[in-house]
C-alpha positions as CSV (number, residue, x, y, z in Angstrom):
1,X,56.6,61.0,6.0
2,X,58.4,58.3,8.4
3,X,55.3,58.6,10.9
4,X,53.0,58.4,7.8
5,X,54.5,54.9,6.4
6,X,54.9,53.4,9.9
7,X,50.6,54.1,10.5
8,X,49.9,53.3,7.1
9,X,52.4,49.6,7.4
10,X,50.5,49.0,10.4
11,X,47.3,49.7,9.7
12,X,47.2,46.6,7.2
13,X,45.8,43.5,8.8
14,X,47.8,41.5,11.2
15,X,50.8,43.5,10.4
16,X,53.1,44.4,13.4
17,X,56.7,46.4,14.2
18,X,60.2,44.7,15.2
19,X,63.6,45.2,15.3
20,X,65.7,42.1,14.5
21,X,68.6,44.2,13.2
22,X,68.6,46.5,15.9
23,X,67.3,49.7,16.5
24,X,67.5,50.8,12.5
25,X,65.2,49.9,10.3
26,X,61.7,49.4,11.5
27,X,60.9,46.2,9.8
28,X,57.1,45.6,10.1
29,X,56.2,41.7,9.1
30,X,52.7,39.9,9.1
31,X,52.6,36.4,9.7
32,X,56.1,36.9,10.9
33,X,57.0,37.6,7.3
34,X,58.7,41.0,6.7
35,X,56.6,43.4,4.0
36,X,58.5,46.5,5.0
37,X,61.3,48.1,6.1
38,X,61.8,51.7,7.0
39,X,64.5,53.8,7.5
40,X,64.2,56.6,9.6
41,X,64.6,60.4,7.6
42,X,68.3,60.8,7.0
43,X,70.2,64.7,7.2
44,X,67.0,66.2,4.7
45,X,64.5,64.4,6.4
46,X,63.7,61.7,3.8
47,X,62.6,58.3,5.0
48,X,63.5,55.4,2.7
49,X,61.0,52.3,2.5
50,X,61.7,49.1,1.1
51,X,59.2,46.6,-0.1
52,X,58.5,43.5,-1.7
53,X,57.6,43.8,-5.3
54,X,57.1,41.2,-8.2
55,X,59.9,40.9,-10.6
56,X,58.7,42.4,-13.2
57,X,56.9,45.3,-11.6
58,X,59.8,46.1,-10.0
59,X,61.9,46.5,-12.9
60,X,59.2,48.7,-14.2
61,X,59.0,51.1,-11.2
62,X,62.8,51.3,-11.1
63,X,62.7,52.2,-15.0
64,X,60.1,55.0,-14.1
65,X,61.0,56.4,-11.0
66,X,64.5,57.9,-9.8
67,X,63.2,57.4,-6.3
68,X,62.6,53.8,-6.7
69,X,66.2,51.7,-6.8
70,X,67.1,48.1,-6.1
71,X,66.4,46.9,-2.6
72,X,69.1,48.1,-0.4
73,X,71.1,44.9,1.2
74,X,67.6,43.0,0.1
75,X,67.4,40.5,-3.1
76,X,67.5,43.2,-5.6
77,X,64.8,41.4,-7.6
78,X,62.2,40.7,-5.4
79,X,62.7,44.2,-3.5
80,X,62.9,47.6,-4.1
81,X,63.8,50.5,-1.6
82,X,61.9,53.9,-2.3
83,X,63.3,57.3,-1.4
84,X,59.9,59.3,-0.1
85,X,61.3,62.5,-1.3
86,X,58.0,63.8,-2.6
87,X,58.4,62.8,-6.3
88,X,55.8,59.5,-6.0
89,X,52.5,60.8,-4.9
90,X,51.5,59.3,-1.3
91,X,48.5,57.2,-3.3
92,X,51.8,55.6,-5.8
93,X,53.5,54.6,-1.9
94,X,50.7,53.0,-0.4
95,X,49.8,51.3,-3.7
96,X,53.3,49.9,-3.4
97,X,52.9,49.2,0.2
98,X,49.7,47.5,-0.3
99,X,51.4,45.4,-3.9
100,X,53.9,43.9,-0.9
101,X,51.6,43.4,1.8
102,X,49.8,41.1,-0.1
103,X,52.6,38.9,-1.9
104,X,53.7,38.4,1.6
105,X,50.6,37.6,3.1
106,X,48.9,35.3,-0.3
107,X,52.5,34.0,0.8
108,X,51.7,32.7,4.0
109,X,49.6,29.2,4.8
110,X,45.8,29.2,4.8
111,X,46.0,28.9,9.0
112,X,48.1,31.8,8.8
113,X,45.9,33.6,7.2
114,X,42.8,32.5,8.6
115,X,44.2,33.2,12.2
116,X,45.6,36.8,11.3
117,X,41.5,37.2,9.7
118,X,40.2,35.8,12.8
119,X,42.3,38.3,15.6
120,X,41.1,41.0,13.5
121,X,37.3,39.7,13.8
122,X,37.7,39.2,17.5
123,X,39.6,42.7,17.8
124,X,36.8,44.3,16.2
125,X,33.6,42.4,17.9
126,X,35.5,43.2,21.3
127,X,36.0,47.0,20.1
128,X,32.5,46.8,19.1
129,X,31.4,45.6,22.8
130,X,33.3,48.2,24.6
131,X,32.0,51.2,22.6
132,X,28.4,50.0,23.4
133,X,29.2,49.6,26.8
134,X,30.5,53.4,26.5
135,X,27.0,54.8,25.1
136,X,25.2,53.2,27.8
């Protein structure tokens, strides 16, 4: 489940991996803002994944879900840390992922955002470029 949170984190635009607090958690940030933070599978194998979450959604989630808990050494209101045990389906986890990536990056400024939209244009025109070069 780690590997699947890490691709699925970084597949969001402009999102990328670091380690400011050493070689535990995998914090992945856009706009150098962080929107996740995961924790690698402890002794059963279950990752842990914190995430930004509005207030009031997060109280709800927690009230629902045994897996979801206050945000572990994060502002418990703003973040909640989920145990990916199996008991959220992986659609509920990447629904939550994408409910953080986006608070963090409507979060950012409009040049922010307009820079992280245009790397992503670039990325893909040059991608586009190189695979027509390949079918020639």
């Amino acid at each position: 489940m780690y590997s699947d949170l890490k691709s699925y984190c970084l597949s969001k635009e402009g999102a990328l991996e670091d380690y400011p607090f050493g070689p535990e958690p995998l914090v992945i940030k856009v706009g150098g803002k962080m929107f996740a933070l995961i924790s690698k599978p402890d002794e059963r194998q279950i990752a842990h994944i914190s995430l930004k979450c509005d207030p009031v959604i997060a109280a709800n989630l927690r009230e629902q879900h045994a897996a979801v808990q206050p945000g572990y050494h994060l502002n418990k209101k703003h973040w909640n840390t989920v145990i990916a045990d199996g008991s959220l389906t992986v659609s509920d986890l990447r629904d939550m992922i994408d409910h953080s990536y986006d608070l963090v990056f409507s979060s950012l400024t409009k040049a922010q955002r307009s820079s992280i939209r245009e790397t992503k244009t670039s990325l893909n025109k040059n991608s586009e470029v190189r695979n027509e070069d390949n079918n020639s």
